[in-house]
C-alpha positions in Angstrom: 64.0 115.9 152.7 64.4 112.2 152.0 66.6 110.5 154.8 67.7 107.0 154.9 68.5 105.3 158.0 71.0 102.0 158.4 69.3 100.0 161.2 71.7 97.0 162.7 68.3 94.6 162.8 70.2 92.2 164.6 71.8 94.5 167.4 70.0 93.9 170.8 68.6 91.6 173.5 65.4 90.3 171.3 66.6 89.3 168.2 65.2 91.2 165.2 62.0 91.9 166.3 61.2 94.9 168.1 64.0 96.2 166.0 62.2 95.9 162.7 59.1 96.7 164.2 60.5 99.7 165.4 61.4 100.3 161.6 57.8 100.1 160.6 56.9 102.4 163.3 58.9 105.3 161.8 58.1 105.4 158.6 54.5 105.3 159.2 55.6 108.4 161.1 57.2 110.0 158.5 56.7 109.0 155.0 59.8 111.0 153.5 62.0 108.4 155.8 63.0 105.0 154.3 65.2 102.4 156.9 67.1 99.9 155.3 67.1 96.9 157.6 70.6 94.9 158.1 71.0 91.7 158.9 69.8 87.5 157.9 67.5 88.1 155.2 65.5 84.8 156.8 65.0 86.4 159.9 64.4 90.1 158.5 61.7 88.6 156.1 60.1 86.8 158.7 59.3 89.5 160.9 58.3 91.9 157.7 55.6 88.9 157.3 54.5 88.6 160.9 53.9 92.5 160.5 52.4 92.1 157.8 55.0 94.6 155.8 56.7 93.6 152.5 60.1 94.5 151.4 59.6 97.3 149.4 61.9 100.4 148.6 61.5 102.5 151.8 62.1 99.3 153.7 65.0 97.0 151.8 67.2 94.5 153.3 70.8 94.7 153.4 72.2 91.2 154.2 75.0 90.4 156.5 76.1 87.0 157.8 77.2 87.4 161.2 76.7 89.3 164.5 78.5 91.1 167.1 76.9 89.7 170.4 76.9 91.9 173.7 79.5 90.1 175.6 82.1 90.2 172.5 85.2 91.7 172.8 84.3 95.2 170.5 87.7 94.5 168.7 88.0 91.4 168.7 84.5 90.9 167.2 85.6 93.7 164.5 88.3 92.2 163.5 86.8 88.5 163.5 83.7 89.7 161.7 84.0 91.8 159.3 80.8 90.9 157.4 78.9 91.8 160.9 75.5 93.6 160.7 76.6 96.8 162.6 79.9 97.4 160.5 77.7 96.8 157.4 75.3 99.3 159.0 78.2 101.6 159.1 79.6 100.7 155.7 76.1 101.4 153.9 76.8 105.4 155.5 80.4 105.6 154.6 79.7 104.7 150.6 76.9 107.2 151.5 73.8 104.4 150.7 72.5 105.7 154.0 72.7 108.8 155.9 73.3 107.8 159.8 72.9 104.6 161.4 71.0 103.2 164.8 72.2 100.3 166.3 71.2 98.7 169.7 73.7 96.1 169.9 77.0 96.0 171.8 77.8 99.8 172.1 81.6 99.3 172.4 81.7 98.0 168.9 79.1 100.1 167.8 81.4 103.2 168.8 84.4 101.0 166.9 82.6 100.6 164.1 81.5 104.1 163.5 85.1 105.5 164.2 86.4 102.9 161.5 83.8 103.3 159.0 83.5 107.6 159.3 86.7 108.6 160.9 86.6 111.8 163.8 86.2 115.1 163.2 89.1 117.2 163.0 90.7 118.2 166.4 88.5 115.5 168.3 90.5 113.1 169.8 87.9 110.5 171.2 84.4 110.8 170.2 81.8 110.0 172.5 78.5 109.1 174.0 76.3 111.6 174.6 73.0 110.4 176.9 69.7 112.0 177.9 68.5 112.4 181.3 64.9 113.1 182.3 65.1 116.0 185.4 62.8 118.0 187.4 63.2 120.8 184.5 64.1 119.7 181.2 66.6 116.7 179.9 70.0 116.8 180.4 72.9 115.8 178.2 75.4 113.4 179.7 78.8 112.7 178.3 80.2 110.2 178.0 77.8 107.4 178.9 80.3 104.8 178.3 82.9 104.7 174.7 85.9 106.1 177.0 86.3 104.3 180.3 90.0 106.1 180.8 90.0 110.0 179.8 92.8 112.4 180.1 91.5 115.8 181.1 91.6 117.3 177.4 89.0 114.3 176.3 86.8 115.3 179.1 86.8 118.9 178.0 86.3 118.0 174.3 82.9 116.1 175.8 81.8 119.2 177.1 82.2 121.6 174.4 80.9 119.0 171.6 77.9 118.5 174.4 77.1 122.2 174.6 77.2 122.4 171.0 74.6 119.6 170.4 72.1 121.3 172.9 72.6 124.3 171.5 71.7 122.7 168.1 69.4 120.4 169.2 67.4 121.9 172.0 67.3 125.1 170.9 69.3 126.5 173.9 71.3 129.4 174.3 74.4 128.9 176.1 73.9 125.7 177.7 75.0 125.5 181.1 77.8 123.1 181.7 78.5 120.7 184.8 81.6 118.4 185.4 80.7 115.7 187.4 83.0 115.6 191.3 82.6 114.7 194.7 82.0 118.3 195.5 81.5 121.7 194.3 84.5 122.9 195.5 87.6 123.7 192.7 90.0 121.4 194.5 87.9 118.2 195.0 88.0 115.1 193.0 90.2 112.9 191.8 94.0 114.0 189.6 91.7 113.9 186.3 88.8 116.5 187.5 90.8 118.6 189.0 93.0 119.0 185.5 89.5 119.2 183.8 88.0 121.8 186.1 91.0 124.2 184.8 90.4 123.8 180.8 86.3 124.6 181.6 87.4 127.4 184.3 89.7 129.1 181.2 87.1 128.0 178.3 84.6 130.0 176.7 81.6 127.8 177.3 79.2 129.0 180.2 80.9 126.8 182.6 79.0 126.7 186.2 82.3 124.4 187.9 82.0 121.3 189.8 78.6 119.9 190.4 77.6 116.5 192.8 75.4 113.7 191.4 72.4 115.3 193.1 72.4 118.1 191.1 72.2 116.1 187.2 68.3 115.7 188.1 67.7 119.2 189.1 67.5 120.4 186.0 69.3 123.4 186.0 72.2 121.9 183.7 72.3 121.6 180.1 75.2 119.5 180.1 77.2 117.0 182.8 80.6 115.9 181.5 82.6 112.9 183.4 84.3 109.7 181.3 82.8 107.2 180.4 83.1 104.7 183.6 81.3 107.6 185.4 78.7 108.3 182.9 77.8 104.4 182.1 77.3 104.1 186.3 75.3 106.3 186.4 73.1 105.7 183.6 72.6 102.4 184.9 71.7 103.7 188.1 69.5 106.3 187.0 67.7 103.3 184.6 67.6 100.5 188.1 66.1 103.1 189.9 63.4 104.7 187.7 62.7 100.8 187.2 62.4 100.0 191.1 60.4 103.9 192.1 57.5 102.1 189.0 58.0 99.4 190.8 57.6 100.4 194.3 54.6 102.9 193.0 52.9 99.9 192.0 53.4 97.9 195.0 52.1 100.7 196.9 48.9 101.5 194.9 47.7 97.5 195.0 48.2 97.4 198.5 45.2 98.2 199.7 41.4 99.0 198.2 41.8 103.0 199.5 45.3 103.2 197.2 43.7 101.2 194.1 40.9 103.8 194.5 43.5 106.8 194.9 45.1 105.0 191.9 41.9 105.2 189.9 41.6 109.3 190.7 44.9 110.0 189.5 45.5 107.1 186.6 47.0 110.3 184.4 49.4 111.3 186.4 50.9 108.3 187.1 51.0 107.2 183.3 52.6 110.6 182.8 55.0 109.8 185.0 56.0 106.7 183.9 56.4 108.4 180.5 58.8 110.8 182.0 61.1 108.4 183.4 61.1 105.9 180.5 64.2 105.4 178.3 62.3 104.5 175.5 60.7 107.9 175.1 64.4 109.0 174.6 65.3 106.6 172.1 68.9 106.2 171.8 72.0 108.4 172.5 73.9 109.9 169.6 77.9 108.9 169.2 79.0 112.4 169.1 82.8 113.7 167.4 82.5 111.2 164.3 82.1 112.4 160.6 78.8 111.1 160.0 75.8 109.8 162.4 75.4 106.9 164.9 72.8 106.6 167.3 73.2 104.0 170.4 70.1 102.2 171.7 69.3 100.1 174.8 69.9 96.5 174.3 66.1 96.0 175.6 64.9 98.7 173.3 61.4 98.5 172.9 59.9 98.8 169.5 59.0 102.3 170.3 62.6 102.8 171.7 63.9 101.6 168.3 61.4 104.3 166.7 62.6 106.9 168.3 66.3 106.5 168.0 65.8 106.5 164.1 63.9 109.9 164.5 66.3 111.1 166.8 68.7 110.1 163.9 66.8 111.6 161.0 66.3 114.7 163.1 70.2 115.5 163.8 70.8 114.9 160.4 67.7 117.0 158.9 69.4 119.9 160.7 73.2 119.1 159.4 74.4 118.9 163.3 77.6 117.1 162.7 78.4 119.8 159.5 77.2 122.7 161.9 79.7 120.8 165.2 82.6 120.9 163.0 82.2 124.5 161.2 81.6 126.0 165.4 84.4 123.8 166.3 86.6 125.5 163.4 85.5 128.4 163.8 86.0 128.9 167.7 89.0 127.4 168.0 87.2 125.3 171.1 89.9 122.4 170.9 93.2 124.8 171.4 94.1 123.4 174.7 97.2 121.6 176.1 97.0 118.2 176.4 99.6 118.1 179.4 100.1 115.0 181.6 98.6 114.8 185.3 99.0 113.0 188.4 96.6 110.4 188.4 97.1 110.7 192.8 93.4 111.4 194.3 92.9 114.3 196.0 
């Protein structure tokens, strides 16, 4: 199946670089895939030369004149820019030139982008950000890492069951175990918002297993952890710091002394599996989940590996038609038939 990707090649921390790189990467990975790189034509040309890659028809150019940088209001850039690279990106998908897009620039107006270009699916009323987790088990999908910073509790349910629904699809899972992210296990803790939630999951049909602490998103006995998206984006950035200072740490450690280089030496493997384990870049990017066509969010330091993977991550949800098969399960189960009643926003 021929897929074509819309890459925002000017997204990100490094310029267009590992970006287009990453490009490169993925096709030579799978040769029915063609990325069509957007952005300065100058810039794009001169890293297809310093790759020694010409433009050719798996790997065009789609100009655009102007950038949304990280800092940038996501609006205000939107509205400012409207020749940008990512809402070209998103443009190229809508008038169906390309079939998802992966983006590692500013993820709030990535997320705006993709909501103005494709629209939501029916009954969702915020998409989201769904994000992997490495655990002691298998990953773990988070939602939402970061597009909704203020939920009511009807958004936070809609994240679980469009969650569920993706690892289902994507991980081959049967009943994916679902988690909402508290400050204990108990029904009653948490703050006016969780509390609210905790009722929808508790009366849902999803295989809800109630409240769960931060501990347990590592253990790896949840398929899914739901919480908004100030929550989520904490914690990814936690979880990202840390696995950052434990390589750091481990490598302080093992060239402290001639005995620990030596130990190193004996168990080089493990430690490079490890590192593999822990690394964002072997997860690519996280899909923007709810919309009518495909987005994929990368890290802003996304490697050129990173970049790889988030277009295969991209190709491969929409080899297997996961937004057409979230909307007909979403119809079809009546998921999103729940009260969107207003709550005290008073901890508890």
């Amino acid at each position: 199946m021929a897929i074509r990707i819309a890459l925002d090649a000017m997204g990100g921390d490094s310029g267009p670089a590992p970006l287009v790189e990453g490009a490169a990467l993925a096709m030579a990975e799978e040769p029915e895939l063609s990325v069509a790189l957007v952005g300065d034509p100058d810039r794009i040309s001169a890293e297809l030369a310093r790759l020694g890659v010409g433009e050719e028809k798996r790997l065009p150019i789609v100009p655009a004149t102007q950038v949304v940088e990280m800092g940038e209001s996501p609006m205000d850039a939107l509205r400012k820019k409207r020749d940008s690279s990512i809402l070209v990106a998103f443009r190229e998908h809508r008038e169906n030139r390309a079939d998802g897009v992966v983006s590692a620039g500013n993820s709030g107006a990535t997320m705006a982008a993709a909501i103005r270009c494709l629209g939501r699916l029916p009954g969702v009323a915020r998409p989201g950000i769904a994000g992997v987790f490495p655990t002691l088990k298998r990953p773990v999908l988070m939602m939402d890492v970061g597009a909704n910073v203020d939920c009511r509790p009807k958004h936070l349910f809609q994240f679980g069951v469009m969650a569920s629904v993706y690892h289902e699809l994507c991980f081959a899972t049967s009943a994916p175990r679902v988690g909402l992210l508290s400050i204990g296990e108990e029904r009653g803790k948490g703050n006016a918002l969780v509390r609210k939630a905790h009722e929808l999951f508790s009366n849902s049909a999803l295989n809800y297993v109630g409240n769960i602490e931060g501990g347990d998103i590592w253990s790896g006995d949840l398929d899914v952890v739901v919480c908004d998206g100030f929550v989520g984006n904490v914690c990814l950035k936690i979880s990202e710091g840390l696995a950052e200072a434990l390589s750091r740490m481990l490598r302080d450690e093992i060239t402290g002394s001639l005995s620990s280089r030596l130990g190193y030496l004996m168990s080089r493997s493990a430690f490079g599996r490890f590192r593999k384990r822990i690394d964002y870049a072997e997860y690519g990017g996280a899909p923007l989940l709810g919309l009518r066509g495909y987005g994929i969010v990368g890290h802003g330091r996304s490697s050129a590996v990173a970049v790889k993977n988030a277009i295969m991550v991209a190709a491969d949800m929409i080899g297997k038609d996961i937004v057409g098969r979230i909307g007909k399960k979403l119809e079809r189960g009546g998921l999103f038939d729940v009260p969107d009643e207003d709550f005290d926003t008073e901890a508890g």
